[in-house]
C-alpha positions as CSV (number, residue, x, y, z in Angstrom):
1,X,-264.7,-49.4,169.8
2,X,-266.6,-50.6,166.9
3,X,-264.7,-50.6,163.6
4,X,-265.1,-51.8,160.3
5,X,-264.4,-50.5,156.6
6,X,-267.2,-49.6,155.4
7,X,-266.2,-50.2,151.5
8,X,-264.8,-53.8,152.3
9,X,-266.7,-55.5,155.4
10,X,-269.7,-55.2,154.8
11,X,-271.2,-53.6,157.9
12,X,-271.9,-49.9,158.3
13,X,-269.6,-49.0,161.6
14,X,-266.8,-47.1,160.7
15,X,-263.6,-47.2,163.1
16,X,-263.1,-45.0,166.1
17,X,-260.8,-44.1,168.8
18,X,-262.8,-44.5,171.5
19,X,-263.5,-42.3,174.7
20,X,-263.0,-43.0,178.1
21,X,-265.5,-44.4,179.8
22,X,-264.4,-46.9,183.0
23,X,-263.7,-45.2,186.1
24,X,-260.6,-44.6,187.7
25,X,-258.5,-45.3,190.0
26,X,-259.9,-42.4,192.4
27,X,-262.9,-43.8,192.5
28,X,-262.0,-47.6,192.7
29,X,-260.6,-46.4,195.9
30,X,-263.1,-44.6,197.4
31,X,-265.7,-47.9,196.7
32,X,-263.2,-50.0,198.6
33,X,-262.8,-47.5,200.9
34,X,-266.8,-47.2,201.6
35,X,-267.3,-50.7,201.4
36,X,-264.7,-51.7,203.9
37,X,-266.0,-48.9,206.2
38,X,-269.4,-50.3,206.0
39,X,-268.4,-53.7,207.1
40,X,-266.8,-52.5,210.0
41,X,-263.3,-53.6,208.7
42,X,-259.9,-52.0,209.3
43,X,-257.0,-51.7,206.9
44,X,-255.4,-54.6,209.1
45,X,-257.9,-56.8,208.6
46,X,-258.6,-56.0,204.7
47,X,-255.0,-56.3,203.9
48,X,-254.5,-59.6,205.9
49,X,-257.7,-61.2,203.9
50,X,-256.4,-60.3,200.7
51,X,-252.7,-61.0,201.5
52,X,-251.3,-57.2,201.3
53,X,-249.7,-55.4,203.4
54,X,-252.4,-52.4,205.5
55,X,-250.2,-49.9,203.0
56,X,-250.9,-51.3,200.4
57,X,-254.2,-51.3,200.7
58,X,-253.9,-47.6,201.8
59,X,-252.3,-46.6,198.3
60,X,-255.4,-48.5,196.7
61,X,-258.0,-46.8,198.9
62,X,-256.3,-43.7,198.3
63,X,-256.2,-43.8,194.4
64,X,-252.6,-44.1,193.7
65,X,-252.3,-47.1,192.5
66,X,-254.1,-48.5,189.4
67,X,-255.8,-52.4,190.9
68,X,-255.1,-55.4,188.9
69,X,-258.0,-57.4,188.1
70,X,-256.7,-60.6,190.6
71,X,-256.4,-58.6,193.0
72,X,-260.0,-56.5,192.9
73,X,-261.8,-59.6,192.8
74,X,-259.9,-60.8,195.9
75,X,-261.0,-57.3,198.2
76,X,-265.1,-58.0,196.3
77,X,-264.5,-61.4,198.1
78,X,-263.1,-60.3,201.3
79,X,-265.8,-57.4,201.5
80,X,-268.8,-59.4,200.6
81,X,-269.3,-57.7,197.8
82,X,-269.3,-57.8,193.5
83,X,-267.3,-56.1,191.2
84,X,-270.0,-54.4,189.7
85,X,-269.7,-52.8,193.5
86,X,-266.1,-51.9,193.1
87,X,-266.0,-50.5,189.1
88,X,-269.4,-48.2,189.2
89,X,-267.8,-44.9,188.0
90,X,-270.7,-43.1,190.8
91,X,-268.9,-42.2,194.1
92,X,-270.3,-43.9,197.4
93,X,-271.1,-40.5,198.8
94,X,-271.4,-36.7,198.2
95,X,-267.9,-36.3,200.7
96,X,-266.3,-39.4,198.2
97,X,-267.4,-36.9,195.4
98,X,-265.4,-33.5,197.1
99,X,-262.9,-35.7,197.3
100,X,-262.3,-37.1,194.5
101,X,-263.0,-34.1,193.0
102,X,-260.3,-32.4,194.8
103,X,-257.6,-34.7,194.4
104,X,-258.1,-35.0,190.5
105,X,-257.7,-31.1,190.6
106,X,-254.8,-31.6,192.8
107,X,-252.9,-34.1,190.5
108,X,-253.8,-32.0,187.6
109,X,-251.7,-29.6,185.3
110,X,-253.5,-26.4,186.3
111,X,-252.9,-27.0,190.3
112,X,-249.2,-27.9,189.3
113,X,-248.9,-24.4,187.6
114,X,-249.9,-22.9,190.5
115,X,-247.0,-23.6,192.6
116,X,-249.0,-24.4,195.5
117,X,-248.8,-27.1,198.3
118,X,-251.7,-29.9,198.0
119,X,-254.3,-30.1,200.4
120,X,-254.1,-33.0,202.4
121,X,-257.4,-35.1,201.9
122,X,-258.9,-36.9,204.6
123,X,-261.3,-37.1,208.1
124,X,-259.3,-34.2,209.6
125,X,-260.6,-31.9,206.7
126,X,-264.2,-30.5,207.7
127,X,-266.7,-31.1,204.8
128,X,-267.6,-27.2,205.2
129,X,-263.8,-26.5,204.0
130,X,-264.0,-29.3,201.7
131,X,-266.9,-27.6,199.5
132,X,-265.2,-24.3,199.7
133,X,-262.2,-25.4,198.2
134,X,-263.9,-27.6,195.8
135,X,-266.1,-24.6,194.3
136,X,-262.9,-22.2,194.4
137,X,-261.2,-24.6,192.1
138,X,-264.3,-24.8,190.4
139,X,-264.6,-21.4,189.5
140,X,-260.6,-20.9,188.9
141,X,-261.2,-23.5,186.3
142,X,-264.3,-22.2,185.0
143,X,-262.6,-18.8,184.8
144,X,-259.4,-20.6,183.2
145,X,-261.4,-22.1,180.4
146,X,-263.6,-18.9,179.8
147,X,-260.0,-16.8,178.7
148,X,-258.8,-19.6,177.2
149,X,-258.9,-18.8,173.2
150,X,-259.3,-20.9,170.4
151,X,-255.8,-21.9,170.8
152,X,-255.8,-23.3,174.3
153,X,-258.8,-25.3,173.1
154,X,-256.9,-26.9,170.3
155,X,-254.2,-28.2,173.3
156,X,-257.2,-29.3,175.2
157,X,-257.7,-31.3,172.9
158,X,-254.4,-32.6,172.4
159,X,-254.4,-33.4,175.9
160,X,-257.4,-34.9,175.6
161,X,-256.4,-37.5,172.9
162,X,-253.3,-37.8,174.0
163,X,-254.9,-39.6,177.5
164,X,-257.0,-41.8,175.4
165,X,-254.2,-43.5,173.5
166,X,-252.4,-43.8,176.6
167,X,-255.3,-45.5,177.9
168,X,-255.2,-48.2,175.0
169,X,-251.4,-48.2,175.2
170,X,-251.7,-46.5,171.7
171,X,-252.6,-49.3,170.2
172,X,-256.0,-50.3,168.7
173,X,-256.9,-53.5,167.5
174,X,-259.8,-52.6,165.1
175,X,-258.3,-50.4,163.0
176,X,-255.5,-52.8,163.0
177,X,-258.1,-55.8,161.4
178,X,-259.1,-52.8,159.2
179,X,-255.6,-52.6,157.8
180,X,-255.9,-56.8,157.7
181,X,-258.8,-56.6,155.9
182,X,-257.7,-54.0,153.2
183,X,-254.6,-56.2,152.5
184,X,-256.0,-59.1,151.9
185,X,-258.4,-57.5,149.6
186,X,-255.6,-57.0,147.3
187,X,-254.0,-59.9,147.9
188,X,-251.1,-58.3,149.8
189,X,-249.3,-61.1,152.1
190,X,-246.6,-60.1,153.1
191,X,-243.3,-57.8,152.9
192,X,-242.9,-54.1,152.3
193,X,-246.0,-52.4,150.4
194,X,-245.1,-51.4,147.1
195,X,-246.3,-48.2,145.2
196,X,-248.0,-50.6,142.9
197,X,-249.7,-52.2,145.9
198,X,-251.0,-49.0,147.5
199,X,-252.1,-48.1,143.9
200,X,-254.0,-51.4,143.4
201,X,-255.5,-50.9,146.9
202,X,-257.3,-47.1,145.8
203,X,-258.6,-49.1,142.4
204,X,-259.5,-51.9,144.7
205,X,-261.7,-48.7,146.7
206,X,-262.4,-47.3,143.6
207,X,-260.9,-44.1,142.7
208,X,-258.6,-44.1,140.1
209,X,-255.3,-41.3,140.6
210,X,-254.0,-38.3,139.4
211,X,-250.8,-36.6,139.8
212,X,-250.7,-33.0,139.1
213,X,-248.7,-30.1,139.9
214,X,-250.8,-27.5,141.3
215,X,-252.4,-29.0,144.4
216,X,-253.9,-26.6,146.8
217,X,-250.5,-25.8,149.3
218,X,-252.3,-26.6,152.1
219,X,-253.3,-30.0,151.3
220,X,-251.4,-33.3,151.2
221,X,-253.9,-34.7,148.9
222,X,-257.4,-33.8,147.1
223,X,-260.5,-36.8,147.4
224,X,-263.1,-36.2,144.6
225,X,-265.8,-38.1,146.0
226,X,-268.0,-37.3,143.1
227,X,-265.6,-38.5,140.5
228,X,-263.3,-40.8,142.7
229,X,-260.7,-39.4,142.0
230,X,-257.3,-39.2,144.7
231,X,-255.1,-36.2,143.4
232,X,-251.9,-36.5,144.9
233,X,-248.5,-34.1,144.0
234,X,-246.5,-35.0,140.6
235,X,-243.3,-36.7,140.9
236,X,-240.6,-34.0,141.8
237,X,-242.9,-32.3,144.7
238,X,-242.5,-32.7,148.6
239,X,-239.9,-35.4,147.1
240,X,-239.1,-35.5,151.5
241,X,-242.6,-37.4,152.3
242,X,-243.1,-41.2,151.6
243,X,-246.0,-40.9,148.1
244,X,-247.5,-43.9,149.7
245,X,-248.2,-42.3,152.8
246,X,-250.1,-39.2,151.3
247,X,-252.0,-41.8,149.2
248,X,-253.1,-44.2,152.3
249,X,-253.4,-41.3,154.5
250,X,-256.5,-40.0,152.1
251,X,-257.8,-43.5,151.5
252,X,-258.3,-44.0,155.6
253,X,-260.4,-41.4,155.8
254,X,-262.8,-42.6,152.9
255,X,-262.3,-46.1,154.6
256,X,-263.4,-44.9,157.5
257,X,-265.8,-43.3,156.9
258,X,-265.2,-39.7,157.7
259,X,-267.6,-37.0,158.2
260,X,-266.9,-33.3,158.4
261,X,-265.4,-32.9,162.0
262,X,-267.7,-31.2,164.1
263,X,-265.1,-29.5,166.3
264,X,-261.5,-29.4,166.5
265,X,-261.6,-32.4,169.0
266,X,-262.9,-34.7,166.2
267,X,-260.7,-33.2,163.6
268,X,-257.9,-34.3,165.4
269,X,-259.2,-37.8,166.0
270,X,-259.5,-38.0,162.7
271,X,-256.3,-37.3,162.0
272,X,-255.0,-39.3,164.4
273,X,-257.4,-42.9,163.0
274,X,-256.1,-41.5,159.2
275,X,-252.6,-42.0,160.5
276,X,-252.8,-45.1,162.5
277,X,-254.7,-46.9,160.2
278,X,-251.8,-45.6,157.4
279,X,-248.4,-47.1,159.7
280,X,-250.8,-50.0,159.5
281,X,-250.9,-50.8,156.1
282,X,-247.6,-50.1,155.6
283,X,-245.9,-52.4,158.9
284,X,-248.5,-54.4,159.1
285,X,-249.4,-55.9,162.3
286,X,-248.6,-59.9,162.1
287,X,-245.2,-59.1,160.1
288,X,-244.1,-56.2,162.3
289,X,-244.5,-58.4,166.0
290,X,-243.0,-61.4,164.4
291,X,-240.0,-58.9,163.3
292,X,-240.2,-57.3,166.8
293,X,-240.4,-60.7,168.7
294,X,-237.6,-62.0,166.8
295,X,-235.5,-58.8,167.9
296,X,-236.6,-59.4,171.8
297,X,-235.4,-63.1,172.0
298,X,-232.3,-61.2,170.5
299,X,-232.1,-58.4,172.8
300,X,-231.6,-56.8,169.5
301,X,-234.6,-54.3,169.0
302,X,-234.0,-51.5,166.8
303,X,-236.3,-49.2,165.3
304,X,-233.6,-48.7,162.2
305,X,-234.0,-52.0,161.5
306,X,-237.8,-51.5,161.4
307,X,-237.7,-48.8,159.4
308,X,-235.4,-51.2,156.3
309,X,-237.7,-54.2,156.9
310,X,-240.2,-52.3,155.7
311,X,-239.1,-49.3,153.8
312,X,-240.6,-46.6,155.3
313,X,-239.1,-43.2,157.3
314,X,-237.9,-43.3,160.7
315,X,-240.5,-41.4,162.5
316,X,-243.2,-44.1,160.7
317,X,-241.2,-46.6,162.3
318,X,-240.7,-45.2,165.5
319,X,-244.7,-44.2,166.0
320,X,-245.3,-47.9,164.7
321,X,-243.1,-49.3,167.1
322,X,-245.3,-47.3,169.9
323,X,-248.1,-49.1,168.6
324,X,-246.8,-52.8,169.1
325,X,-244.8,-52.2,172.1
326,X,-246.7,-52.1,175.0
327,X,-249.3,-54.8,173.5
328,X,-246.9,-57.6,172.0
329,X,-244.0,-57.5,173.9
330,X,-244.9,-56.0,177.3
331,X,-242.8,-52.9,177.0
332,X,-243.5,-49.8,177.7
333,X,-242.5,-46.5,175.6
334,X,-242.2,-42.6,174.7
335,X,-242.2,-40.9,171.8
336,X,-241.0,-37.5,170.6
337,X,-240.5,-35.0,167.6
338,X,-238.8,-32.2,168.9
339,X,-237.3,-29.1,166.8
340,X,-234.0,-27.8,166.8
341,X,-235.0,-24.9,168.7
342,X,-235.7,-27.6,171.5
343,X,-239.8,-27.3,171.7
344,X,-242.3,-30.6,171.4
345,X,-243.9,-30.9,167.9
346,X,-245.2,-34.8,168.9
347,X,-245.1,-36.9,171.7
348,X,-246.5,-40.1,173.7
349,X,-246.0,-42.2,176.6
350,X,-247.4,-44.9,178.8
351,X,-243.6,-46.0,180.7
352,X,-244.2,-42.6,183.8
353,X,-241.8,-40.1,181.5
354,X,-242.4,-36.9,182.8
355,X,-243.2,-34.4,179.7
356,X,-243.0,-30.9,180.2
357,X,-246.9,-29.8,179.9
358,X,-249.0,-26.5,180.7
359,X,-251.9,-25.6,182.6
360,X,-253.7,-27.6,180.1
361,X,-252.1,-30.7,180.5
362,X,-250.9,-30.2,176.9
363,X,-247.1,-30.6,175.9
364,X,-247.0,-29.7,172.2
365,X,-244.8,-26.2,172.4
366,X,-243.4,-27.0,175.6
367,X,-239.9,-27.2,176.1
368,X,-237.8,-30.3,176.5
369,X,-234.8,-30.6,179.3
370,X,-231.7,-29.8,177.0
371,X,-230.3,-32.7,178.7
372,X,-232.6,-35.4,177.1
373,X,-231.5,-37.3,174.2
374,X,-234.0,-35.9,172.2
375,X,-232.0,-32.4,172.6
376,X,-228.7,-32.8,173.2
377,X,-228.7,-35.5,169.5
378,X,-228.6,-32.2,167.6
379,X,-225.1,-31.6,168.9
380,X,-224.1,-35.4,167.5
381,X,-221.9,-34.6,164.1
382,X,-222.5,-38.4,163.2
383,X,-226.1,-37.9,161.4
384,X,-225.8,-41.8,159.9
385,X,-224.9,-43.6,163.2
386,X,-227.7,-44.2,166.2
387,X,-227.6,-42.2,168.7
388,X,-228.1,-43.4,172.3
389,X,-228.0,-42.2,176.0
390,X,-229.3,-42.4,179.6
391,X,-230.8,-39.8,181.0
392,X,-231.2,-39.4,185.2
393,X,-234.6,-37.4,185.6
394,X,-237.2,-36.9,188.8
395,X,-239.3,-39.9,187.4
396,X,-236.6,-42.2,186.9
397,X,-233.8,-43.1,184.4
398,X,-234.8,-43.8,180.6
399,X,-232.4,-44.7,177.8
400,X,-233.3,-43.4,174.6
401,X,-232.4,-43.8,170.8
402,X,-232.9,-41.1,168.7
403,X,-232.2,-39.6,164.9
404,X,-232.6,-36.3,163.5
405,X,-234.1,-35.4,160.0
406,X,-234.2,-32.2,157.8
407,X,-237.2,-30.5,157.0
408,X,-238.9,-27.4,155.3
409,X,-239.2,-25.9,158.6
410,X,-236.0,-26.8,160.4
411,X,-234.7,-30.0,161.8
412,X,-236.5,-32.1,163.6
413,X,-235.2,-35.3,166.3
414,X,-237.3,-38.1,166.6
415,X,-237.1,-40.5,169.9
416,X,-237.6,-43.5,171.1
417,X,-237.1,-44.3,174.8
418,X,-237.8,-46.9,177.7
419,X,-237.3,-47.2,181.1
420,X,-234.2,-48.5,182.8
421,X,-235.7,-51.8,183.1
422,X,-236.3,-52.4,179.6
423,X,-233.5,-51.4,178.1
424,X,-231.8,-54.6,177.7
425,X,-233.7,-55.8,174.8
426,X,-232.6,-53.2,172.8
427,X,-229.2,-52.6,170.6
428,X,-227.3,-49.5,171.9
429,X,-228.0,-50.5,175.5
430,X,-224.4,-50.6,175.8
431,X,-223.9,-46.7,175.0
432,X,-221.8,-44.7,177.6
433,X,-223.6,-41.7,177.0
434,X,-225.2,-40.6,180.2
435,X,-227.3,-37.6,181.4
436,X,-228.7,-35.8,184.6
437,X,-232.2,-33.7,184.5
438,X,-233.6,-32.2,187.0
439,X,-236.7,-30.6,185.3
440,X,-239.1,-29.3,185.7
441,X,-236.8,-27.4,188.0
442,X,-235.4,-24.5,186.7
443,X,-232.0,-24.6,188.2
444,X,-231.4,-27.8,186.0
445,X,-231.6,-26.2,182.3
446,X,-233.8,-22.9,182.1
447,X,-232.2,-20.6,184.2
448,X,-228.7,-18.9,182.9
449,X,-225.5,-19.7,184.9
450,X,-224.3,-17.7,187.8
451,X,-221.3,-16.4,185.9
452,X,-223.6,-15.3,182.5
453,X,-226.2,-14.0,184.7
454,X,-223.8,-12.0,186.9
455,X,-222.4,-10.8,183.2
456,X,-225.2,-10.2,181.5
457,X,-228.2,-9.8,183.6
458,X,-229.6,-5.9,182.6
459,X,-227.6,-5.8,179.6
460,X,-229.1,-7.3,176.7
461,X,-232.6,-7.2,175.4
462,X,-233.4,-9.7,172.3
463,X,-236.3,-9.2,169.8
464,X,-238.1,-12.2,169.8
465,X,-239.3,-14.1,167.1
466,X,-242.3,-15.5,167.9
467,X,-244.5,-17.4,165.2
468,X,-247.0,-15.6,163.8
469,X,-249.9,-17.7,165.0
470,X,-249.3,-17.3,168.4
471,X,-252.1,-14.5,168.9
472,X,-254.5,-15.4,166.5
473,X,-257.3,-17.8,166.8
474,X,-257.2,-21.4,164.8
475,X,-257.7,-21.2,160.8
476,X,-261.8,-21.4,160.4
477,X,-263.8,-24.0,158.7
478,X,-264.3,-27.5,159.4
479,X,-260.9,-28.7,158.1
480,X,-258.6,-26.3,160.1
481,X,-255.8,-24.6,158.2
482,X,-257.0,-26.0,154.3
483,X,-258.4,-23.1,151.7
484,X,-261.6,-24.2,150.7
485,X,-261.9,-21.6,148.0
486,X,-258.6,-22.4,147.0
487,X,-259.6,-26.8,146.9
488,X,-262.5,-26.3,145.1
489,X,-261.3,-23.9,142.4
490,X,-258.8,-27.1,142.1
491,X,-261.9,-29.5,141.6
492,X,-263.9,-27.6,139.4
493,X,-260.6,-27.1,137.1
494,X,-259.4,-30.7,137.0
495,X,-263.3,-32.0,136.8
496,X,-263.8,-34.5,133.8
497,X,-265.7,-32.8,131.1
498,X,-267.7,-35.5,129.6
């Protein structure tokens, strides 16, 4: 992932997210599994080279479980072989190929939809049955994707992203020395960014700005490119959002040199840089691990205490703290926003937590067990006090924090939460509350009691309230949901006249 800002560095790269690229752990396996074959070696004697037990070495052949770097190098030794051998991303063979094939479709969110019981992949299955069932999934997914509308393509996406910051543990170190680089540019050191600072940093970029009161409602913020000017909302409007925020949020995408997206995929990424890059002016890297390292060795960690060291809201904090987590102090994390009315407006995680998802592999609308923190806080009268609890699920037992905050459209929770194992660096570890899910089965939250079913099963019918988007296709145009007509009637009027 080459990055660079473009209006400070000095080269001509902007940053990216990147895509994935490296193969997985599928096909890892199936090299082993052909090279070991090859040799004439059994699981026995691979295991007992490399100091694993035969299962072990099973689960790696097998895909389902992600090889360390140590321990690929010692199987390229044992098998004669490099590691340019073991990581190609092409399969050994046109049967490794089915097979793969088929146990990514297996493992995915469509197959989990269907309700059906896996195929078991191995000798026993005849390659004649094996191409059958690869081209019916094939075509199921074909057929899938073809009556999926615009939508359904906007969750692919999601899903899509969503994979590759799970890859990078959501963090990305160069738009983090893009943040480095702006700061020093205007001599910020250290502490909390001011307004002043962030103000300094758009005249450091160029563009002088402009407060005004009729901003197009469906932006944040107005770039004149051909004036450089940043028009932003006067004081007194969407007083709820940080001003800095708007402000940095425009100046990463000059800064990084943003294009008009293509499709809604690149929109998002986009988005997603614009934001990053944002939480990263405003906690930047170096201060926010030395304030999170210092919280470790305290087993105090606590993303209120992020959010004062640097003034900024909770939810900044709490995505900030997802991107330092995993990288500086070895802990892995989720993420949610979730509205009142229980569905999933945000959410990330690299620690196994199970989100509900569709067919798509995308979460955002799902519901969330009402037995996770992020659900049951909206019961909590205390809206100033954290708010902790364990929660029992399929995947294992996470303790969460979480806080919820009032918006236009509702309240929102926002979560942070760990597995078991991690939860003794952090402050409210010591919180009774405890929880039991059992989703995604449906006995455990979506389906009525016995005794209100058996009351009022056949007699009630509610009129549902469903949003108004949910049958029509995405807003048109290369920025998604913004009136053009509407933004540059705004330019033309505000337009210097000399």
């Amino acid at each position: 992932m080459a990055i660079s800002t473009s209006s400070t560095a000095g080269t001509s790269e902007p940053a990216r997210i990147p895509l994935e690229s490296e193969p997985d752990a599928l096909t890892i396996g199936r090299r082993v599994r052909h090279l070991r074959t090859a040799k004439g070696m059994t699981l026995d004697e691979l295991g007992a080279a490399i100091g694993r037990a035969p299962s072990q070495v099973s689960m790696l052949e097998n895909g389902r479980r992600e090889p360390r770097f140590a321990q690929l190098q010692a199987v390229a030794r044992a098998l004669g072989a490099s590691l340019d051998d073991l990581l190609s991303a092409e399969p050994p063979s046109r049967r490794d190929a089915l097979e793969i094939e088929l146990e990514r479709a297996q493992r995915g969110p469509l197959f989990s939809a269907l309700g059906l019981h896996p195929v078991r992949v191995g000798k026993s299955l005849p390659t004649d049955a094996l191409e059958t069932i690869v081209a019916l999934q094939r075509e199921l997914a074909r057929l899938h994707t073809e009556r999926a509308a615009t939508p359904e393509e906007a969750r692919r996406a999601n899903a899509e992203l969503r994979a590759v910051m799970r890859a990078q543990d959501n963090h990305f170190p160069e738009l983090e020395d893009t943040a480095r680089d702006l700061l020093d540019g205007v001599g910020h050191t250290r502490g909390p960014m001011s307004q002043r600072v962030a103000a300094d940093l758009a005249a450091h970029l160029g563009f002088s700005l402009h407060y005004v009161h009729d901003l197009p409602h469906s932006t944040r913020s107005v770039i004149d490119l051909r004036h450089h000017r940043v028009y932003l909302p006067s004081n007194g409007m969407r007083a709820a959002s940080d001003p800095r925020s708007a402000l940095l949020q425009a100046l990463a995408s000059h800064v990084l040199d943003h294009q008009e997206p293509r499709d809604y995929a690149e929109f998002l990424r986009q988005r997603v840089e614009a934001n990053y890059l944002s939480a990263a002016l405003l906690l930047p890297e170096r201060d926010a691990v030395k304030h999170l390292r210092a919280a470790k060795d305290e087993r105090e960690i606590s993303v209120e205490d992020l959010r004062d060291a640097f003034a900024v809201s909770y939810e900044t904090a709490a995505h900030r703290f997802t991107n330092l987590a995993t990288k500086h102090l070895g802990i892995p994390v989720h993420f949610m926003k979730i509205h009142e009315a229980g569905i999933i407006h945000k959410a990330y995680e690299n620690d196994g937590v199970r989100f509900p998802s569709d067919a798509l592999g995308a979460v955002e609308g799902q519901y969330v067990c009402r037995h996770w923190t992020a659900r049951t806080v909206f019961a909590v009268e205390d809206r100033l006090s954290p708010f902790s609890q364990y929660t029992d699920t399929p995947s294992g037992t996470y303790w969460c924090t979480s806080r919820v905050q009032e918006t236009a459209d509702g309240e929102f929770s926002v979560s942070v939460g760990v597995p078991f194992a991690h939860v003794k660096w952090f402050r409210g570890r010591e919180t009774t509350e405890r929880t039991v899910s059992r989703c995604p089965d449906e006995s455990c939250c979506r389906r009525p009691p016995a005794v209100l079913a058996d009351r009022w099963a056949d007699q009630a019918w509610p009129s549902a309230r469903p949003h108004a988007s949910m049958l029509a296709a995405m807003p048109v145009g290369a920025f998604p949901g913004v009136d053009t007509t509407e933004v540059y009637t705004f330019l033309e009027a505000h337009a210097p006249t000399s």
